[in-house]
C-alpha positions as CSV (number, residue, x, y, z in Angstrom):
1,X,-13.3,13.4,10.1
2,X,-11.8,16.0,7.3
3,X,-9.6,15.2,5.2
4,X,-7.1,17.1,3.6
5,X,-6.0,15.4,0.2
6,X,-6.9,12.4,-1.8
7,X,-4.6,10.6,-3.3
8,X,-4.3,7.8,-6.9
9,X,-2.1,5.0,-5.7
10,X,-1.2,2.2,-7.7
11,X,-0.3,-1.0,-7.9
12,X,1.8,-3.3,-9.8
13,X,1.5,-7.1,-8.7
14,X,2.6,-9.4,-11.9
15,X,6.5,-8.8,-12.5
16,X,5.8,-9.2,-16.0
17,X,3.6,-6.4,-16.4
18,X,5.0,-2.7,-16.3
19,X,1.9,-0.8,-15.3
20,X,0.2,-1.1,-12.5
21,X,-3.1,-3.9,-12.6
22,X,-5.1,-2.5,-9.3
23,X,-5.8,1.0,-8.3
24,X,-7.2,3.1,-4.7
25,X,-7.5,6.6,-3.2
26,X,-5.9,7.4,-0.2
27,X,-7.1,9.6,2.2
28,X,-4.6,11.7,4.0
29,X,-5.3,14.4,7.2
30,X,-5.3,13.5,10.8
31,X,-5.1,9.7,10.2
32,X,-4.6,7.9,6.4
33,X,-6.6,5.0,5.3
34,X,-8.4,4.0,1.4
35,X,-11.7,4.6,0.7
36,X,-14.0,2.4,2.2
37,X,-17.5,0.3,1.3
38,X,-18.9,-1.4,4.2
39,X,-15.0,-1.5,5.8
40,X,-14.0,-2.7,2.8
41,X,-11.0,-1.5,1.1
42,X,-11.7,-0.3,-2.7
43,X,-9.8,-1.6,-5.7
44,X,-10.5,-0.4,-9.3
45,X,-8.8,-1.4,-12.3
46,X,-8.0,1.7,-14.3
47,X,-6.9,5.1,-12.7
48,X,-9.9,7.3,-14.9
49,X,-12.3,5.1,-12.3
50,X,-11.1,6.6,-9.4
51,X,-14.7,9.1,-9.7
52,X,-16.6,6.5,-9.8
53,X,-15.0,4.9,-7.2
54,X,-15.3,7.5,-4.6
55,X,-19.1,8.0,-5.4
56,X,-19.7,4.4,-4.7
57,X,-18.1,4.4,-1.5
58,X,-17.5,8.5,0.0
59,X,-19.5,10.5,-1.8
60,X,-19.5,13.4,0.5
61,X,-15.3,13.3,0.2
62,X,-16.1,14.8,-2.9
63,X,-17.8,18.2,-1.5
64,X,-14.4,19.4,-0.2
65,X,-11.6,17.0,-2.2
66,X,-10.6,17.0,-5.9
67,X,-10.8,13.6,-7.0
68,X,-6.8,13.1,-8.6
69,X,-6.9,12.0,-12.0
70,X,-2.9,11.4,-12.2
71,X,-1.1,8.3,-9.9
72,X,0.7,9.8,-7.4
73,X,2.7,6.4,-6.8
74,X,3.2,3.0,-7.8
75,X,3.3,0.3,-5.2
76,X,5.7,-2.0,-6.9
77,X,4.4,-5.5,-5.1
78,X,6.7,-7.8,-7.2
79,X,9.9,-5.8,-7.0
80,X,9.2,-5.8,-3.5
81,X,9.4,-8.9,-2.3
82,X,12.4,-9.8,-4.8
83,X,14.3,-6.7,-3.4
84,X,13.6,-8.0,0.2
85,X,14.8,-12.1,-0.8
86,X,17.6,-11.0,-3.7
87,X,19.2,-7.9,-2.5
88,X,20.8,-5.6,-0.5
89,X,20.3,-2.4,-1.1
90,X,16.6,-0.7,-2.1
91,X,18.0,2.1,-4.4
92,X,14.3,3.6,-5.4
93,X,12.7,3.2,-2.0
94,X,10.5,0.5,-3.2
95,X,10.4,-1.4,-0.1
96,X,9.8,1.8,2.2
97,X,6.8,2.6,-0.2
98,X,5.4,-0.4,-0.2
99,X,5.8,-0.5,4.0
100,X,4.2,3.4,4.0
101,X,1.4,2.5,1.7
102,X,0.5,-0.5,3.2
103,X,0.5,0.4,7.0
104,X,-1.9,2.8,5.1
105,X,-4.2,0.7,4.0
106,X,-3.9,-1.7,7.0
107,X,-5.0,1.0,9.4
108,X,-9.0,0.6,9.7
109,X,-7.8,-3.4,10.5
110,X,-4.7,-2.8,12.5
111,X,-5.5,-4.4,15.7
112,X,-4.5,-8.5,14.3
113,X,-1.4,-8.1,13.2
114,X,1.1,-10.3,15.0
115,X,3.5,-8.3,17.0
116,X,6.6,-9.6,15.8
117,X,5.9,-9.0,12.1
118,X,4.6,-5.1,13.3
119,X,7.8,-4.7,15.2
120,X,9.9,-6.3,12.7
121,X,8.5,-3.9,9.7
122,X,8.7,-0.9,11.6
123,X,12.3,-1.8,12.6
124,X,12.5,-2.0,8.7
125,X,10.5,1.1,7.7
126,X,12.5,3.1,9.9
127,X,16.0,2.2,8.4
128,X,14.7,2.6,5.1
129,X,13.9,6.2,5.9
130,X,17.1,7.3,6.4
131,X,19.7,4.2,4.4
132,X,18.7,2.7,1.3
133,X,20.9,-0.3,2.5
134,X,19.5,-2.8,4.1
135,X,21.5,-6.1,4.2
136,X,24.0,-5.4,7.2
137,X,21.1,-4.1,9.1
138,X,19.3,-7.2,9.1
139,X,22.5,-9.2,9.9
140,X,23.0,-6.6,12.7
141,X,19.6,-6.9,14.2
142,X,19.5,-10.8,13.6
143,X,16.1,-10.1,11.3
144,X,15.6,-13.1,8.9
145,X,14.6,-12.4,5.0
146,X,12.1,-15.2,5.5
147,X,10.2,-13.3,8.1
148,X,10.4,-10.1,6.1
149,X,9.1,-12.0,3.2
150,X,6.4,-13.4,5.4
151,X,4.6,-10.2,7.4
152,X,5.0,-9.0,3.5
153,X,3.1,-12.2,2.3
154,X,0.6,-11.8,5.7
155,X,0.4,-7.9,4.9
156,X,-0.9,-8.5,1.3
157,X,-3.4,-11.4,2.4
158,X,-5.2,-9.2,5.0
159,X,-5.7,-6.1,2.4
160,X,-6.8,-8.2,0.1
161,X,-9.1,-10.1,2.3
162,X,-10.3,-6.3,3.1
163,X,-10.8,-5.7,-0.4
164,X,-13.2,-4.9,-3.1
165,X,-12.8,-5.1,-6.7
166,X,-15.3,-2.3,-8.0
167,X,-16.5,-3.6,-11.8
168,X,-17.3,-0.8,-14.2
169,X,-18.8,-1.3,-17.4
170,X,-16.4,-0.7,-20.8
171,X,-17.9,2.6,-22.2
């Protein structure tokens, strides 16, 4: 399958840091999903390995895709889930990236997640797209933070028990 642009994502997972502490390329055409080692998801730790990250899993990617050198977004993982327990409104789409990106990633793996935390997310995804708001709309459709919080929790332990942390030397 061809793919039509490669894409820096990354992401920030300690609230106490600013920038981001892990790092993938997603592929985007027909169907999106990260680079992939043995159906393994790859994580780097600084943006200027993303090269060397795609020639240790896709090398052929790179006959007819630029590898990008510049983030194109920041998963924020801790704003996340305290915008999803402590607020009510997601005024920077945080939330609805996190949901896009990680649906993303999910998708080589798709097939075990429970129902009711797919249907719940989507339901959530969906009036994200269009209203950054989202208290009254769980009230309305009787959806529970704590189940939020938990297909969020469940989301984050399948990737990263998809993952692998590439190691490059220090130069």
């Amino acid at each position: 399958m061809k793919y039509e642009n490669m894409y820096l994502i990354g992401f920030r997972i300690n609230p106490e840091n600013e920038e981001p502490e892990a790092y993938t390329i997603l592929l985007f055409g027909e169907t999106n999903r990260p680079i992939l080692i043995n159906d393994y998801i790859v994580f780097f730790s600084k943006p200027e390995f993303a090269r060397f990250a795609v020639e240790s899993s896709e090398p052929s990617l790179m006959e007819y895709l630029s590898v990008p050198k510049d983030v194109e977004l920041v998963v924020d993982i801790a704003q996340t889930l305290y915008l999803i327990n402590s607020e009510d409104i997601d005024l920077d789409s945080t939330i609805l990236d996190f949901l896009n990106i990680f649906v993303d990633l999910i998708q080589p793996f798709d097939s075990s997640m429970p129902k009711s935390y797919k249907t719940q997310l989507s339901a959530l995804a969906a009036h994200l797209t269009f209203e950054r708001e989202f208290a009254s709309f769980l009230l309305q459709e009787n959806i529970e933070r704590s189940l939020i919080t938990n297909a969020v929790l469940w989301l984050i332990g399948k990737i990263i028990a998809k993952s692998q942390l590439l190691m490059f030397p220090e130069k």
